[in-house]
KEKOLDREN-523443 format. One record per atom (N, C-alpha, C): residue in three letters; x, y, z. Coordinates in steps of 0.05 Angstrom, whole numbers, plus 5000, padded with zeros to 4 digits. Each point is the difference from the previous one (the first is absolute). Layout:
N
AlaXYZ...
***
This chain:
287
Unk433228398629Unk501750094978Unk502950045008Unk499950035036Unk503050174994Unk501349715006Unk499149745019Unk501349805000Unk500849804967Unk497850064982Unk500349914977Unk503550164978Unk499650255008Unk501250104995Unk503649905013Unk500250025027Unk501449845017Unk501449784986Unk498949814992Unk499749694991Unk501050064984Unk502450034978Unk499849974971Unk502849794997Unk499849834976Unk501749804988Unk502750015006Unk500750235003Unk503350105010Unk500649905022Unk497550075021Unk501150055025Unk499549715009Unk497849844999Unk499649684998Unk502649844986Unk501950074976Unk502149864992Unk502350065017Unk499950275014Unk502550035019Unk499849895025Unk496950005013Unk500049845017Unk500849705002Unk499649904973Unk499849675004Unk503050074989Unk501750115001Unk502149984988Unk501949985025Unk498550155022Unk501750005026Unk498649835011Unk498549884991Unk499149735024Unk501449784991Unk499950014970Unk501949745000Unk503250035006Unk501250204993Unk502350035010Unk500750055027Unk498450035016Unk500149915032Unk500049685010Unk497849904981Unk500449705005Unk501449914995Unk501750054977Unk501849914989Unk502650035010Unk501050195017Unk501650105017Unk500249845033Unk496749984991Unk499649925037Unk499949625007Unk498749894980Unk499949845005Unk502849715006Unk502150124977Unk502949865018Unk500749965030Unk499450345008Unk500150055028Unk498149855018Unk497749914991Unk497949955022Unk500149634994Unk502449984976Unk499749684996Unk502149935031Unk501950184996Unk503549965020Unk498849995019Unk497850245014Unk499650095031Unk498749725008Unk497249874986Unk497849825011Unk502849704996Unk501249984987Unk501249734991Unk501750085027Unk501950145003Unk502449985027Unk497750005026Unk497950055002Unk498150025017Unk498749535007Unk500549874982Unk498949804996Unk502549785008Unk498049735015Unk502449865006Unk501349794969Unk501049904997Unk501549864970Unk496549725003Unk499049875016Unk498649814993Unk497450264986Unk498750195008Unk498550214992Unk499649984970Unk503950025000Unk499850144970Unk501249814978Unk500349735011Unk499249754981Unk498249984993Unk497850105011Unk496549925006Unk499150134972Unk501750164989Unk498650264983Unk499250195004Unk499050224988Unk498350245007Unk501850175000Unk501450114989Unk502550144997Unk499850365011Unk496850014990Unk499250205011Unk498550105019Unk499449805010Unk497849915029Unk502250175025Unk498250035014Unk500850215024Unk500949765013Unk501750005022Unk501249805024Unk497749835014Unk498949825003Unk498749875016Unk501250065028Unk502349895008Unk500650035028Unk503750174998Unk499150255000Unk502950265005Unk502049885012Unk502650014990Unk502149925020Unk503350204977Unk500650065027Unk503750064991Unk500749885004Unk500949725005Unk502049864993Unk502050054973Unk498650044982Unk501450084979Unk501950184997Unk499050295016Unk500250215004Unk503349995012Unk500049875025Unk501749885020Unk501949954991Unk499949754984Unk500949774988Unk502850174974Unk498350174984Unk501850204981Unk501150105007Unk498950165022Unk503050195017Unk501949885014Unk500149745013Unk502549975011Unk499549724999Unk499149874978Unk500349615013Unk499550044970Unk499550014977Unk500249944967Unk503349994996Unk500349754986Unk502249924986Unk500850084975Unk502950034999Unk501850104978Unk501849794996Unk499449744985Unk501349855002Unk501349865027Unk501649995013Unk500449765030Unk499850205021Unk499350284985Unk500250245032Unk497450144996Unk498649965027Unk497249995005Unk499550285010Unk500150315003Unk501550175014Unk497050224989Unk498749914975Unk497750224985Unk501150215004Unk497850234992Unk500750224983Unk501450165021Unk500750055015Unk500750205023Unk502350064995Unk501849814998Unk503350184999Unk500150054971Unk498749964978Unk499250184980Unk499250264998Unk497849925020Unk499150315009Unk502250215010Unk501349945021Unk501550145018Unk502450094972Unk500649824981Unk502250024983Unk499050204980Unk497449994990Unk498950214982Unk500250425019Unk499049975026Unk500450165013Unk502950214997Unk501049785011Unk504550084998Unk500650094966Unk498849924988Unk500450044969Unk499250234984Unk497350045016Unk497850114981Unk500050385014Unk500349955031Unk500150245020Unk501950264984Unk503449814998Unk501450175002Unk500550084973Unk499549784976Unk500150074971Unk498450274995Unk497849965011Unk498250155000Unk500750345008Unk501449935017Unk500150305019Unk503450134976Unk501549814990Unk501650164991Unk500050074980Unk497749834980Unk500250084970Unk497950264998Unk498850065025Unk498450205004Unk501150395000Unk502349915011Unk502050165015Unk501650024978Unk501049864983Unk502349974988Unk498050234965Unk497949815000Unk498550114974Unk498850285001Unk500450055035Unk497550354994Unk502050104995Unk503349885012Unk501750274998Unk500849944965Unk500149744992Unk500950074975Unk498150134978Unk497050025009Unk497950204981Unk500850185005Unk500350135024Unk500550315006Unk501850104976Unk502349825009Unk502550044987Unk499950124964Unk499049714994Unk499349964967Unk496750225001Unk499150135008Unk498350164996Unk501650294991Unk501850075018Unk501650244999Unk502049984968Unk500549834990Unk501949904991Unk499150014965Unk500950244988Unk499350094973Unk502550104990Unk501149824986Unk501449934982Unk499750064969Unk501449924986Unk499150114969Unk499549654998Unk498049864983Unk500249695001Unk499349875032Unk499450205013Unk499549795031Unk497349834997Unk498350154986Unk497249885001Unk500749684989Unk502150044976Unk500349744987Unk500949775022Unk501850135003Unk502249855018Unk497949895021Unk497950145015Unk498649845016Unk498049904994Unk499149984977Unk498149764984Unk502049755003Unk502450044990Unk501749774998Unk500749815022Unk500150205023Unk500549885028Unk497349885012Unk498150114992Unk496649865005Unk500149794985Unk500549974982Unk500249734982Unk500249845006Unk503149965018Unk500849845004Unk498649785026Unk498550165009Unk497949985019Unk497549824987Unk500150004977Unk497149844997Unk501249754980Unk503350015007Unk500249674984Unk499949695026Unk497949854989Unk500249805021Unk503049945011Unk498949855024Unk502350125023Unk501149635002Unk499549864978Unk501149744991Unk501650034989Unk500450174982Unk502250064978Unk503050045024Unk499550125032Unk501850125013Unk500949825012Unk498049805009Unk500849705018Unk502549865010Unk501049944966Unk503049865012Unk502150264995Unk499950184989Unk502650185001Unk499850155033Unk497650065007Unk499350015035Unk500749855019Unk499549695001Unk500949705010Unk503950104997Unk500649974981Unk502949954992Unk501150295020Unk499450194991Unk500750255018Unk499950005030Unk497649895007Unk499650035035Unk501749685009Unk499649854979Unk502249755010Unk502950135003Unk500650224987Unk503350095000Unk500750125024Unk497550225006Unk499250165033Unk499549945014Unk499949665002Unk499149855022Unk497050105011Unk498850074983Unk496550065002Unk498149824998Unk500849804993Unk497849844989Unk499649775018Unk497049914997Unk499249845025Unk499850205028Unk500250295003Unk499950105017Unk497750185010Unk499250095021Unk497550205014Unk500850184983Unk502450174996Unk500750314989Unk499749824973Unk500949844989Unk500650074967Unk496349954984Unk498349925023Unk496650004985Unk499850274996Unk500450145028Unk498950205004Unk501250214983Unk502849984990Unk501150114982Unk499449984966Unk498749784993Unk498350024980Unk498250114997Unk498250005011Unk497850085000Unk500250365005Unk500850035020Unk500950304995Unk501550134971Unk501849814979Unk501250064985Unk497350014972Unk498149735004Unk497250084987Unk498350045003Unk499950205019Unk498350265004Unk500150224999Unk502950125003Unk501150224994Unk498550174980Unk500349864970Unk498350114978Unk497650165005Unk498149875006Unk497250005009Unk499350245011Unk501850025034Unk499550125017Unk501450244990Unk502850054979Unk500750234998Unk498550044979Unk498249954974Unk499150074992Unk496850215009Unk498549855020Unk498450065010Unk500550275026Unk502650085016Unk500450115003Unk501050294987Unk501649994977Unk500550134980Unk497950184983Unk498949804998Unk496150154979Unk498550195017Unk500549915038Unk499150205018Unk501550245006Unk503349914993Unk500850255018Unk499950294966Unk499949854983Unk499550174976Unk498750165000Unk497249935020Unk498050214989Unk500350175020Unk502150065018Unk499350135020Unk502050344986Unk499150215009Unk500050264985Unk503350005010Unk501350124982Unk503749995003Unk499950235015Unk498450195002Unk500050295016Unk500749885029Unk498049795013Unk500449895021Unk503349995017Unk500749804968Unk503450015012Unk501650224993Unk498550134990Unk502950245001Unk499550175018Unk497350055005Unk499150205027Unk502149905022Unk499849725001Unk501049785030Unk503650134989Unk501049964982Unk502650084997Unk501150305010Unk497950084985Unk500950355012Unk500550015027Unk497649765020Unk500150125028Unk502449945008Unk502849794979Unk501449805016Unk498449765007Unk499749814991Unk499649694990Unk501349834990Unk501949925003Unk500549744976Unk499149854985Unk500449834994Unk498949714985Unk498149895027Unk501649875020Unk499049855014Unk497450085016Unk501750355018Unk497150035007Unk498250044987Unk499250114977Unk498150054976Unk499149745007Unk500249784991Unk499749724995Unk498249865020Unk501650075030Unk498149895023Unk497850235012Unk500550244997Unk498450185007Unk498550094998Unk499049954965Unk499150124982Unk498349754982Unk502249934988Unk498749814970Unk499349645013Unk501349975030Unk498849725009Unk497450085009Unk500150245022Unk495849875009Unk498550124978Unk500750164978Unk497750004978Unk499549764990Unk502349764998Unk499849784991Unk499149745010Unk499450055027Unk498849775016Unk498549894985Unk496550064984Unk499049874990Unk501349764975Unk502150134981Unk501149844987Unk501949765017Unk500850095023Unk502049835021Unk497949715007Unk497950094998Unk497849805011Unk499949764968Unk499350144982Unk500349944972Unk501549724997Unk502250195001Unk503049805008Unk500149825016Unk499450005026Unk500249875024Unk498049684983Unk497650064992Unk497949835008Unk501149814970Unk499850124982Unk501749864973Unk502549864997Unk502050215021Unk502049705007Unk498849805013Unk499449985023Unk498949995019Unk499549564991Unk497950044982Unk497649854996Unk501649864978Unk501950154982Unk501449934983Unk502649685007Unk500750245016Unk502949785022Unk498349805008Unk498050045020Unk497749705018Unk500249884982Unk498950074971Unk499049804986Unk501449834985Unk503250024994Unk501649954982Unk501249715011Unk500649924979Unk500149615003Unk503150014983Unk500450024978Unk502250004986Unk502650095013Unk500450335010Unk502650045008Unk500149815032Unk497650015013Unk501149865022Unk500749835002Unk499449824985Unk500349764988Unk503249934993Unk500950234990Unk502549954990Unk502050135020Unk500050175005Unk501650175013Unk499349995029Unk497849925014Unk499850035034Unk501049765013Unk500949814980Unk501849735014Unk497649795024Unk501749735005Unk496849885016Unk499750175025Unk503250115009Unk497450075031Unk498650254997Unk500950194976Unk497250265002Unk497549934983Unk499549744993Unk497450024977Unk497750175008Unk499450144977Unk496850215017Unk498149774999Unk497050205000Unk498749815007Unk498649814977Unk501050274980Unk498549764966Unk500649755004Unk503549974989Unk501549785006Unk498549805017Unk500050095026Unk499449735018Unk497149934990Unk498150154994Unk497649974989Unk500449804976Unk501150024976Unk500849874988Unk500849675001Unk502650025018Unk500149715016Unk498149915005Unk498350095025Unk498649905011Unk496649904977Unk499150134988Unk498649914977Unk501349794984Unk502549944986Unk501149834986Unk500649865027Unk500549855018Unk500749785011Unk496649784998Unk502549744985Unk498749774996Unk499549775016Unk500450135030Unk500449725023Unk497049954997Unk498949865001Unk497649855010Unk498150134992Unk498450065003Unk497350084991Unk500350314997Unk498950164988Unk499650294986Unk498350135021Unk500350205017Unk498850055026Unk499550244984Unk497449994993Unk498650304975Unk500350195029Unk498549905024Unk499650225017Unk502350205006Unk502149785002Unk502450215013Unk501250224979Unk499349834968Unk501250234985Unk499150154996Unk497350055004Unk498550205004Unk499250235011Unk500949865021Unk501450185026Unk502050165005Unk501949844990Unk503650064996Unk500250274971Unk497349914988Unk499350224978Unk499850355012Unk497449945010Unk498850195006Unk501950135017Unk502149925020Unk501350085022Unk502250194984Unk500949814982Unk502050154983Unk498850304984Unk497850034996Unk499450194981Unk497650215019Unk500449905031Unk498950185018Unk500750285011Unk502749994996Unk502150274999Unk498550194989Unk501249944963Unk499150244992Unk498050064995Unk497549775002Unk497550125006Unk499050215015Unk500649955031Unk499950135021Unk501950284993Unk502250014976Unk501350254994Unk497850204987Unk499749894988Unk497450094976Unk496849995022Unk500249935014Unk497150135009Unk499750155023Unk502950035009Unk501050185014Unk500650274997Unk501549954980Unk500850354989Unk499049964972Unk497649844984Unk499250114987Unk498650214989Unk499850235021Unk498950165001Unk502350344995Unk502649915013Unk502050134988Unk501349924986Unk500249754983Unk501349994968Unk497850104977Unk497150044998Unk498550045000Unk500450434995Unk501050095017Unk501050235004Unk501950114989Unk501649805008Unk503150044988Unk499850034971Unk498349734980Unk500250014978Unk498550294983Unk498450115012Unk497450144992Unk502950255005Unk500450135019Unk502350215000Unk502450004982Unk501049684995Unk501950004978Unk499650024973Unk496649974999Unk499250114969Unk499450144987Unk498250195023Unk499250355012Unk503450114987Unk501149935020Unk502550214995Unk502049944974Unk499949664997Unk501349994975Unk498350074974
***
């Protein structure tokens, strides 16, 4: 009775509901891994989903530093290394730049401020195409464009939003007694800020960190435009290297050149998925 009980229609529709959406999630992945795993005569043969007869990286090899981008044969690596230089330091300042501007805009009550910073969030969620050429035309004037600093300066410029919003909603909830106790002792702004309101905020710092993070790796468009040929990340070269029409279509390598590209922020996410995970659960506790 009690397994009958157990059993009921609900719990059988939610199960098959996560079985198929596992497969359905999983099976792209396990088409890329077994196909970059297979030599190109293999996978003329058919069987698209057949496990490897005889395992080989060549492919593997082949994507990272011998796959072609048109007449330069170089694969994903100095993409890689270029996504790194791009993604590191964007990362670290829009981090820095956004807790101090939540702090800031947390403290900051105004008659109309609430409005005023709906308005400034706004502007944050208009596609970032609309910004393209008045951005292009501007960093062409600053001599930014085509450059290591002027990617990384985009990207920090759309992220800002995000990260000060998400910092902002945290430092809100935190009790104002806090900072005025810290004032009475003699505090300022700053020390308050690092002494006080940053390591309560680590979890949201993590928040931040992993969301830029995965955000920047992943982005094809501004690099595209703004990182010039010698910083392309690693989309870009990924891209090339899938669209080149020399000779025959080497499924393995793009497969490869796939997976390599989108191994980052995997490894971000199953790394510290366990503290974004944290982070988010504290930022909703307290917000």
């Amino acid at each position: 009775m009690r397994n009958a009980k157990f059993i009921t229609p609900g719990r059988v529709g939610l199960y098959a509901f996560l079985f198929i959406s596992a497969v359905f999630f999983t099976l792209p992945l396990y088409t890329m891994i077994v196909t970059s795993l297979k030599s190109m005569d293999e996978i003329r043969s058919g069987g698209i989903f057949n496990l490897p007869m005889d395992i080989t990286f060549d492919a593997w090899k082949t994507a990272w530093s011998g796959a072609c981008m048109g007449t330069q044969c170089n694969g994903v690596q100095e993409g890689f290394f270029n996504s790194i230089k791009i993604t590191v330091p964007a990362v670290l300042i829009s981090v820095v730049i956004g807790s101090v501007n939540g702090y800031a805009l947390s403290l900051w009550n105004p008659k109309g401020g609430k409005l005023l910073f709906g308005i400034l969030m706004a502007g944050g969620l208009i596609p970032m195409q609309i910004f393209l050429y008045p951005l292009v035309r501007l960093f062409a004037a600053g001599e930014l464009y085509d450059t290591l600093f002027g990617a990384v300066l985009v990207h920090v410029i759309f992220g800002l939003p995000l990260v000060t919003l998400l910092f902002r909603s945290y430092f809100m909830s935190v009790p104002v007694e806090l900072c005025k106790a810290a004032r009475v002792d003699g505090a300022g702004f700053w020390r308050i800020f690092f002494e006080i309101m940053l390591p309560m905020a680590v979890p949201m710092v993590v928040v931040a960190s992993i969301l830029q993070f995965t955000g920047i790796w992943n982005d094809f468009l501004l690099g595209l435009v703004f990182a010039g040929h010698d910083n392309l990340p690693m989309t870009v070269q990924l891209n090339n290297i899938v669209n080149t029409t020399m000779g025959e279509k080497a499924y393995n390598v793009n497969m490869a050149a796939t997976i390599l590209t989108a191994l980052v922020p995997l490894l971000v996410y199953f790394i510290s998925g366990r503290w974004f995970v944290r982070g988010v659960t504290a930022g909703a506790v307290k917000g």
